[in-house]
N, C-alpha and C positions, 0 to 999 in steps of 0.2 A: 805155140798154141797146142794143146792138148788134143793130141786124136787117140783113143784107147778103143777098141773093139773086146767084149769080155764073153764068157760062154756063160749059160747058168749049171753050175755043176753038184747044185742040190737038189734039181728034180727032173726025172727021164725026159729027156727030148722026144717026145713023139710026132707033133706036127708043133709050127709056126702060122698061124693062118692071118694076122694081122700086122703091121707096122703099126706105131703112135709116135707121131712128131710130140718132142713133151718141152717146156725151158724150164732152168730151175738157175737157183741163184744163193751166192755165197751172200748174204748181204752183212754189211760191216756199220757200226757208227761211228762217231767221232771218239768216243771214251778205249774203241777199239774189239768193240764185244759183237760177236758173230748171233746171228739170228737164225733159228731153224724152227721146225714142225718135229712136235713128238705127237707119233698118233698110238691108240691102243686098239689092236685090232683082235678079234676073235672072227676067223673064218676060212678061207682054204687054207692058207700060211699060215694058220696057228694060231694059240693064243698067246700073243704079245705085245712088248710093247718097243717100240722104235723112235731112233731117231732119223728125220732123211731134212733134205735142202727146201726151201718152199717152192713149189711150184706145180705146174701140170701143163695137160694138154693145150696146144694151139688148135684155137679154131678156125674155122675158115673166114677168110679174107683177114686174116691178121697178122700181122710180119712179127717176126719173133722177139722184138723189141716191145712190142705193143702187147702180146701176148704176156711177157715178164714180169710187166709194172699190172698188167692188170693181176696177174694170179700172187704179185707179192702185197697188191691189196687187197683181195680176199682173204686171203690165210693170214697175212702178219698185220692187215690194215696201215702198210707200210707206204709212203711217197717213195721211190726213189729214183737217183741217178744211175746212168748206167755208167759202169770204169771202164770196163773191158769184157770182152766173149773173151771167157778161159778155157774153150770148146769145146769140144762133142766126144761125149760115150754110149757109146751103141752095147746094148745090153739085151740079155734075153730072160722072159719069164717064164720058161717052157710050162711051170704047171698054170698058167691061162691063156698058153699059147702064144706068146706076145715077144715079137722086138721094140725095143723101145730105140729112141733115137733123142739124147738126153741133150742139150744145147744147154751149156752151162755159161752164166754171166757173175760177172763181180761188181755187186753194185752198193752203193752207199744212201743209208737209210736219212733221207732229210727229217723224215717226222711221220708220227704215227698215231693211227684213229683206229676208228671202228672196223672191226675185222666183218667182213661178208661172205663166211663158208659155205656151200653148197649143201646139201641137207645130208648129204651121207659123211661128208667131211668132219660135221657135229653129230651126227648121232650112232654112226658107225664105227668113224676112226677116231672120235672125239679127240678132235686136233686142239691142240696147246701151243703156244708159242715157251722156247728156250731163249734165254740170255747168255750166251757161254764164252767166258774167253777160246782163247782159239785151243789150251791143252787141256780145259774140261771140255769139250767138242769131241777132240780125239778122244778120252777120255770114254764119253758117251757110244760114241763109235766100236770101241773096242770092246765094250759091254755089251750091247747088242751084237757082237758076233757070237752069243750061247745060240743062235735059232738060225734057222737057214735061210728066212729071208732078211734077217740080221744081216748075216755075212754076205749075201748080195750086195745088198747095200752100202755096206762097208767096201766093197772092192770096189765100186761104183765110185764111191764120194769122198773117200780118204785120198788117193791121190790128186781131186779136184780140189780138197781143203787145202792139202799141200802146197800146192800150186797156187791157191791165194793167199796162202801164208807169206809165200817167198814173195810174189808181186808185193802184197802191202809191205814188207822189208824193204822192199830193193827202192820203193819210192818215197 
């Protein structure tokens, strides 16, 4: 299982003043094509556009299994099963202050409906759902490392992609 601790070394560490438990998820289909979020954001991180894994914060009273399927049907309007925790990257955003504590799951898409975004998720990050095989993924990934929360990112989720690259091989 994956344990990776990362620093953010694109913007001055001044203070940390928050933690965010977050899950996020590799999800797969059966034709074999990875599922993600491109969002377009213009605001402290710049004006860009990225790609990152679906997901977000866990609420309270919700086991991080529960939190997973619900945030991968708001954003992708996705069913899914869970395969495996391909586990935890603990990352930091210093320009909003923030460690994150990323639980990463590999999961497989049964079927997909109506996406239920959050109001800033559509009108802010105006999130889109990606089709990608798994080396337009990388692909994407290594495109978004021009911007520096690009490359955040990307050292976030490249070795997790990796990692489900190899499980779905190996089985």
């Amino acid at each position: 299982m994956l344990n990776l601790e990362l620093e953010d070394r694109e913007w001055e560490l001044n203070y940390i003043d928050h933690d965010r438990e977050i899950v996020r998820a590799i999800v797969v289909d059966n034709a074999g094509y990875f599922y993600f979020v491109r969002a377009t954001r213009d605001d402290d991180f710049g004006n860009i556009t990225i790609i990152e894994t679906s997901g977000g914060g866990v609420e309270p009273n919700e086991n991080l299994e529960q939190a997973i399927k619900r945030e991968l049907k708001e954003e992708l309007g996705a069913e899914v099963e869970i395969l495996c925790k391909i586990g935890v990257v603990s990352d930091y955003y210093n320009l909003i202050h923030r460690h994150n504590i990323n639980n990463y799951f590999l999961c497989k898409a049964i079927s997909f409906g109506e996406r239920h975004l959050m109001e800033d998720e559509q009108n802010e990050f105006h999130l889109t759902t990606l089709r990608l095989t798994p080396q337009e993924a990388l692909d994407e990934y290594k495109r978004c490392c021009e911007s520096p929360l690009g490359r955040l990112l990307a050292n976030r989720e490249l070795p997790v992609l990796m990692l489900a690259i190899e499980i779905l091989c190996s089985s």
